[in-house]
N, C-alpha and C positions, 0 to 999 in steps of 0.2 A: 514249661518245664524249666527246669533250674537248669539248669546247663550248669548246675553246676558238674550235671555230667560234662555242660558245655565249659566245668571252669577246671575240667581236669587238666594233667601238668604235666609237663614232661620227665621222665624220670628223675627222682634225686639220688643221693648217694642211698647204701645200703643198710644192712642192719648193724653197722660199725657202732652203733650208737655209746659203747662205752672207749671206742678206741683213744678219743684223745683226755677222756676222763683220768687214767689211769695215770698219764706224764704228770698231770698236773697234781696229783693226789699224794700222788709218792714224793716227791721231793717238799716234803716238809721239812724246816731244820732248825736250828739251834733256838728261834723265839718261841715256838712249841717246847721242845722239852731241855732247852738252854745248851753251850757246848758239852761234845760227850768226854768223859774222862781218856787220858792219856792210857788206861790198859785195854778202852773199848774200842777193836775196830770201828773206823769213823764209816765203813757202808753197812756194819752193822747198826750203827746209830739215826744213817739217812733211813735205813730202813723201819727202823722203829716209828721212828719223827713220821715218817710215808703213815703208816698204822694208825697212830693217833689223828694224822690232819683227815686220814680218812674216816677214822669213827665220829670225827666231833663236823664235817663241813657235810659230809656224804651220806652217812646213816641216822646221825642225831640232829640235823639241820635246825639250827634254834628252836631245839629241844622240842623237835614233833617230832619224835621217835617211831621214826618212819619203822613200819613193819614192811619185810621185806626178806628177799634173797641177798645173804651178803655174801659181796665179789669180792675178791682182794686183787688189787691193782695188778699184780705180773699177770695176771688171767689174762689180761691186754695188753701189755707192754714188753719191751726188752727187757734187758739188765742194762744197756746203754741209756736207754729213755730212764730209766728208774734213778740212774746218779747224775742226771742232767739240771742242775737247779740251775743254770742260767737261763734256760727256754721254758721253764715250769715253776719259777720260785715264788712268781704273783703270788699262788695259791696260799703261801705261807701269811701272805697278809688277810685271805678272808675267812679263813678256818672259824674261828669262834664269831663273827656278824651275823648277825640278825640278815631273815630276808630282807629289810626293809635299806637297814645300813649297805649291804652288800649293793643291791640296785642302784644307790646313791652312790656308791661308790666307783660303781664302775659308768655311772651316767647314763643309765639306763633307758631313761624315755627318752634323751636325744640320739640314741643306738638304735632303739625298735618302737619308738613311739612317730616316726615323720611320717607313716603314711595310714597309720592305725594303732586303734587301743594298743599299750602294753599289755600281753599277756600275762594273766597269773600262772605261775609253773603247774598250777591244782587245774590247768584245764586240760592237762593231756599226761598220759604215762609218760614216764620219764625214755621209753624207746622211741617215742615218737622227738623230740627234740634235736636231735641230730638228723633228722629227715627236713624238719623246719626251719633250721636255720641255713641248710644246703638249698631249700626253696627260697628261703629270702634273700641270701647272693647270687641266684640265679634272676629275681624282678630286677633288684638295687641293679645289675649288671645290664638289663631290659631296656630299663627306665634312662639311666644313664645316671643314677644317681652315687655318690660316693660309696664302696664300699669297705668295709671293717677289714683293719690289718690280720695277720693270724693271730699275734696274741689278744686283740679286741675281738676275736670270734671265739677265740675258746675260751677266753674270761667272762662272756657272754653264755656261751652253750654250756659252762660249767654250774653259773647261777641257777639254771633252767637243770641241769642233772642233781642239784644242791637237794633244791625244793620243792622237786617232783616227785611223786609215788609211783613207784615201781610197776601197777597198775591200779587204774580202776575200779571201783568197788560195780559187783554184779548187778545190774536192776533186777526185779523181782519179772518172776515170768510171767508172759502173756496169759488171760484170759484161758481157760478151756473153751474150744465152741460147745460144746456140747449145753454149758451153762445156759448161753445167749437165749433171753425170753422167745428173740424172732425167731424166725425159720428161714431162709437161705437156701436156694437152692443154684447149685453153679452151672453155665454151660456153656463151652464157647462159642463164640459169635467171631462170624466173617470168615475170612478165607483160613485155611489152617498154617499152623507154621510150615516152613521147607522142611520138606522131606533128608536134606543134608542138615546134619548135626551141626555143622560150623555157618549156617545160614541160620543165625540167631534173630530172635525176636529184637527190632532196636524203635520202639515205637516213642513219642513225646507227651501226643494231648489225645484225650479222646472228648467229644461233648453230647450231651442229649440236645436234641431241636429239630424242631418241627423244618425241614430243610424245605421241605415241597409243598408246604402249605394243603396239605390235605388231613390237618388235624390230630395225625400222629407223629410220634414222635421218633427221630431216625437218629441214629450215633455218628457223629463227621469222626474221621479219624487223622491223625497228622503220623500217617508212617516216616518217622525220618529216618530210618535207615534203607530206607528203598525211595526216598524220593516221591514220594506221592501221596496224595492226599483223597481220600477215598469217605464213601457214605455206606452205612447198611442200615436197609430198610426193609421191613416184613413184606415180603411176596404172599399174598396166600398163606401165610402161617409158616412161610420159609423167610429165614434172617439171609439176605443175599446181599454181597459188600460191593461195588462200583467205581471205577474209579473217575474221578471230578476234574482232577489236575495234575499233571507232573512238574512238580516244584523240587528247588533245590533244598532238601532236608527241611520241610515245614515243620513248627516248633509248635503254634497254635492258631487255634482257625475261629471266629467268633461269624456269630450270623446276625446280619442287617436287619433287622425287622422294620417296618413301614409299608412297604409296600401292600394295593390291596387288592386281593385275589391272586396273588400274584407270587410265583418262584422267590423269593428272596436273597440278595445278595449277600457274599461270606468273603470277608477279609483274612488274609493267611500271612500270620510271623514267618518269615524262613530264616531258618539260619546262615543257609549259603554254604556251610561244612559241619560236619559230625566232628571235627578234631578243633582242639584250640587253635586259633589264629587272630592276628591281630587286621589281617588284611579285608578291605573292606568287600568283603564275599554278601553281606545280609543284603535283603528285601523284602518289600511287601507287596503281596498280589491282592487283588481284586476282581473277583470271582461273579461276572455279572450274571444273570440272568436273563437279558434283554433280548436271546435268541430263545425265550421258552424255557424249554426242560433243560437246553444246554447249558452250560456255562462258559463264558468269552471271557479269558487271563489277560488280565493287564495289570502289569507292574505299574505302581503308581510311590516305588521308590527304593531306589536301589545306592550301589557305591555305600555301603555304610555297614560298621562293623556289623556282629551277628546278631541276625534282629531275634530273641525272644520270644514278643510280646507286642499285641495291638488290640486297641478298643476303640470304638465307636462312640462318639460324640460333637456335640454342637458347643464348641469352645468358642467359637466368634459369636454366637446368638443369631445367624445368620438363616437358620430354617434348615439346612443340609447337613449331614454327616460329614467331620472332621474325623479325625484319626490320631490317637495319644499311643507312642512308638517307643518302645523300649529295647532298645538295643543293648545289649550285653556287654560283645566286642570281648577283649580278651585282658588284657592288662596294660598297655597303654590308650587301647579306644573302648570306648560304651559311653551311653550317651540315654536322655529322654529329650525327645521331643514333640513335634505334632505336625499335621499334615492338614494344609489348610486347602481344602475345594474349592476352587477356582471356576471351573466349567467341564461338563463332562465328566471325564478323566483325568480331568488333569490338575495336577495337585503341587501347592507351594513346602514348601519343609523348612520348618523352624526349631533350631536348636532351643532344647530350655534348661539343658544342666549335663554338663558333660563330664562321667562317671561312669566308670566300671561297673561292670557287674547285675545290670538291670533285669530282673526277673519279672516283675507281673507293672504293669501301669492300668489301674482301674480308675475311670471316670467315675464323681462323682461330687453334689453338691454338699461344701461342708461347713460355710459361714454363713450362711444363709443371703447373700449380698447377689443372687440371682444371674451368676457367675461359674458355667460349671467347672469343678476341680479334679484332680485327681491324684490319688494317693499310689505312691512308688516302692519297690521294696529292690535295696540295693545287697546285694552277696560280694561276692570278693573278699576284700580286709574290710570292707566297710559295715557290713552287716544293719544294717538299718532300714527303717522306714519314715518314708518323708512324706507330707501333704505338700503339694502346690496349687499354691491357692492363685487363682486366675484375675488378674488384674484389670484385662478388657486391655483391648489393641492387642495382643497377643503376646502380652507382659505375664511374667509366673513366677511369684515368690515362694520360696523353700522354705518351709518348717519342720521341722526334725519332731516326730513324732516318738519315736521308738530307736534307741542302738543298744546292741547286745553288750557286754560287759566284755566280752574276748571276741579277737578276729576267726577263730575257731568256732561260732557258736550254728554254723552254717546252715540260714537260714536259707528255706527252699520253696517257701508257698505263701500269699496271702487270698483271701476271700472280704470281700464287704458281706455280714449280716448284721443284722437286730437281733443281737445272739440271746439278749436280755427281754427285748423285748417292750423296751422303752422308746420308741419313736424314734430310736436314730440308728446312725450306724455304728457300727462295733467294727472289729479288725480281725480276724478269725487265720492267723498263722501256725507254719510249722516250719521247725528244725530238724533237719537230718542229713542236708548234703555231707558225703565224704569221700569231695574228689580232690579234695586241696592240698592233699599230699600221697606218695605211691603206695605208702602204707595203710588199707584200711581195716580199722579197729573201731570196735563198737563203743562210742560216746555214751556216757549214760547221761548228760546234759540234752541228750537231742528228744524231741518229743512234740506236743500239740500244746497249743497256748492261747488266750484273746487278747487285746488289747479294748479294753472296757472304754467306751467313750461317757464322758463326763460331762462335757460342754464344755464350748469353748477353746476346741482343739486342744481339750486336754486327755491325755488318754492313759489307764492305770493298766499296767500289765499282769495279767490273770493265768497262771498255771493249771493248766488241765491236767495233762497223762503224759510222766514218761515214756517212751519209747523207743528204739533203737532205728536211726533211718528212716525218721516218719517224711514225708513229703508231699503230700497230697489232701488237704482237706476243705470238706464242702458239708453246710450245713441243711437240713429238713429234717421233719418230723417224721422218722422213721416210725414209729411205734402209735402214729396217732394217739398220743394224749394232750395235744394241743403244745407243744413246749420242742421248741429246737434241739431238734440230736445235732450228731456229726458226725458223719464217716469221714477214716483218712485210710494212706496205703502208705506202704511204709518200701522204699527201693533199697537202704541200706542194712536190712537187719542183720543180726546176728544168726544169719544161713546157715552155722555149723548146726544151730540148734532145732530141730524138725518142728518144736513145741514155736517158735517162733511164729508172728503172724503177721501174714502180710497185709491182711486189710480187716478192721475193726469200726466198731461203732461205738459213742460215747455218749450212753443215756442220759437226759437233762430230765434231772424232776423238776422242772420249774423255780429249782434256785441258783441255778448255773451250777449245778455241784452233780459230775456226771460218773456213771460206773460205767468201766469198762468192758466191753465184750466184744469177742474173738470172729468172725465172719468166717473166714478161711486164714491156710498157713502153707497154700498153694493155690496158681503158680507164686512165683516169690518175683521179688524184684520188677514193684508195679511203682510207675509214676505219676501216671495219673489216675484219678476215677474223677466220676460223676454220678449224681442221683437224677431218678425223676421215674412217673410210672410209664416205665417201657411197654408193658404188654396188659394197662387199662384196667386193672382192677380194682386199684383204687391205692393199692400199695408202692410208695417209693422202692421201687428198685436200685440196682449197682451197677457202674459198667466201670472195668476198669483195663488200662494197658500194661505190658513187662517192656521194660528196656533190661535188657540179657549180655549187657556188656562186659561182665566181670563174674567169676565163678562164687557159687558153683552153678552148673549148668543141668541140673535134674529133675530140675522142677519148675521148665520154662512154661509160658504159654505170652499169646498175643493177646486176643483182644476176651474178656471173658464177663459174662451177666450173670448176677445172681439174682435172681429172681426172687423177691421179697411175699412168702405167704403167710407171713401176721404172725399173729402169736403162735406160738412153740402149741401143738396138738396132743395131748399127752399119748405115751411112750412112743413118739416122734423120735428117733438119734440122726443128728447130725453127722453127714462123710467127715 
């Protein structure tokens, strides 16, 4: 899971966002509309000069004539603030510049470019900007690194209210399910939510796997809001949930395969805490087998910011499972690295890039040099994805695969498939985290994506399906006709609207060019899913979890399957 619920923040300032607009807008004066004559009151004249600086920097921002609600500056201000051109006269100098001048001018990428992309003002309504620049003097103060005087911050925050639109253009609405070729049918699985309204659903991962080796297949679940990590598996034709481990907020849990005839062992990300923190709360457990049906917990690595993410591989070439660690941490710790088997249990830990923000680290071979690698996706301000290509000795060089154009672009998921179908691997992500400020407001940027590999660790980035909040996506062939779908779930949508959908499928006719269709649009606020045939018929099913952290609250659930019965039956309607 993204944590990026795990990258949420502590509160910033509020909806002020036009408060210190206003000082600065109104005190235009004489190089706008030159001195006023000797029979015109001169605060009738500041006031004018206000008027003007504000239609030509605020409303007609080099000449994108912004459509909008227009505010006139006292809406926010005094009449003291309004005749104060000693603490507001800058403004007088940027009234008529171009975006590009104005940036330059005030020194822009050395202001908000030291620790990520400068932002373009078109990646977020202009309310939101006053929230972000109270969150970037809350890290700069973190970090310990210098921060912006007051007139460097509202010279700053005024570029950003300049060149911003007032809001967002709508995306077009979700799918109807009723359209969708399949058929779906929902029902939940495991124990039911609490009976107490304020004991909300707060779950992370859920996965399909054969846990017990008896050939079917069982859902592992990563309750992290209750600490424990749990299995449900068909009884007789009863879905009954168990519990495996009591961990501290497990985040994701992956299963050992090797063994033969035999229980298999599962590795579990924890994160160590539900809230931000920098302190080193993460672990990873190791969930043996070796007592039979039970399972024996051993930490096999602790003291480290919040772990994510963990996968299974042989990075020394040594015949055993290793372990590729992606630890999150908060804003001065995250980190990837790897855990090298020694004997037993007992494991060495090697830093290999130490970085905020670490969401998924999947193993995998991608230079062909017989050296397994694995490919990283970093969130935070960084928003990127990286291969580290494995050197042998336990060496691992970075290469920058993928970074988003804005540190807003809040990426949440990646997948390895052969989405094409050309013998290699592809990059199968999404964007929808929006925990990186206290206000959340629906991004129309955010949605499902691939990154096309090429060869040669070269990778083209491919646009699927806007969406609002998308965060979870996993590729099969839902529809058997031979050709990679993808279902995702979406944890951030736009909840006010019922039509909204929480979990969809993206039809591939076999030229990567997918239409979309609607699954369900309840419960809402799911973060993870997974496919696979749960109940043997031959058809990809859904399981998917709510994290219910944030309203509204009406349409929770925990853990829920939809049962995939093929093509749509004619006059079949979909709940």
């Amino acid at each position: 899971m993204k944590s990026s619920s795990w990258k949420r923040i502590a509160a910033a300032g509020g909806f002020a966002l036009l408060l210190a607009l206003a000082g600065v807008l109104w005190l235009r004066q004489s190089n706008l509309v030159g001195p006023p004559p000797q029979n015109i009151d001169i605060e009738m004249a500041r006031r004018e000069s206000s008027r003007l600086a504000f239609d030509i920097s605020y409303l007609d921002a080099a000449n994108g004539h912004f459509i909008g609600r227009r505010r006139e500056c006292s809406s926010c201000h005094t009449r003291t603030e309004i005749v104060a051109p000693q603490r507001f006269g800058f403004l007088n100098e940027r009234a008529a510049l171009t975006q590009e001048a104005w940036a330059s001018e005030i020194l822009l990428p050395t202001k908000c470019g030291g620790c990520h992309r400068v932002p373009d003002p078109t990646n977020l309504p202009r309310q939101s900007w006053r929230e972000v620049m109270s969150r970037m003097t809350q890290i700069a103060e973190t970090r310990g690194a210098p921060r912006l005087t007051d007139d460097e911050f509202h010279d700053v925050l005024h570029f950003y209210f300049t060149f911003s639109a007032e809001v967002h253009a709508r995306l077009p609405e979700d799918p109807d399910p009723r359209a969708s070729p399949l058929r779906f049918e929902p029902m939940p699985l495991g124990n039911p939510p609490a009976t107490d309204p304020r004991d909300r659903p707060f779950l992370g991962h859920v996965q399909m796997a054969d846990s017990n080796s008896d050939g079917r297949l069982d859902v592992l679940v990563c309750d992290t809001g209750k600490s424990a990590f749990t299995r449900i598996q068909n009884d007789n034709g009863v879905w009954k949930e168990e519990p495996l481990a009591m961990l501290r907020n497990p985040a994701r849990a992956v299963l050992l395969s090797g063994k033969r005839n035999a229980v298999p062992d599962i590795v579990v990300a924890c994160l160590g805490a539900a809230v931000p923190t920098d302190d080193p709360v993460g672990s990873v457990a190791l969930l043996s087998s070796a007592a039979g049906t039970q399972f024996a917990n051993v930490t096999i690595l602790g003291q480290i910011g919040r772990v994510a993410a963990v996968e299974p591989g042989d990075f020394d070439g040594d015949g055993d499972w290793d372990f590729v660690v992606a630890a999150f941490g908060f804003v001065n710790q995250g980190e990837v690295g790897w855990l090298e088997k020694r004997s037993g249990t007992t494991y060495a830990y090697h830093q290999v890039c130490k970085k905020s923000g670490a969401v998924n680290v999947l193993p995998a071979e991608l230079n062909g040099d017989g050296h397994l690698d694995f490919v990283a996706l970093f969130a935070q301000e960084h928003e990127e994805v990286s291969a580290f290509l494995n050197e042998g000795g336990g060496r691992f060089q970075e290469r920058l695969l993928f970074k988003a154009a804005t540190p807003a672009f809040g990426l949440s998921g990646i997948r390895l498939a052969d989405l094409d179908q050309d013998g290699d691997l592809d990059i199968l992500c999404t964007n929808g985290d929006n925990l990186d400020l206290p206000t959340i407001l629906p991004r129309p940027f955010h949605g499902v994506q691939w990154l096309e590999n090429r060869g040669n660790l070269s990778f083209v980035w491919r646009d699927i399906y806007r969406c609002y909040g998308a965060y979870c996506a996993v590729a099969g062939d839902l529809n058997k006709d031979g050709h990679l779908d993808i279902v995702f779930s979406t944890l951030f949508n736009d909840w006010s609207d019922p039509k909204r959908a929480s979990l969809l499928w993206l039809e591939n006719n076999g030229q990567q060019q997918f239409t979309p269709h609607t699954i369900s649009t309840q419960p809402t606020h799911l973060i993870s899913a997974d496919i696979g045939d749960l109940d043997g018929d031959g058809w990809l099913d859904v399981v998917a979890c709510g994290m219910h952290s944030f309203p509204p609250f009406d349409r929770m659930g925990r853990i829920t399957l939809w049962k995939n019965h093929g093509r749509l039956a004619r006059g079949f309607s979909p709940q």
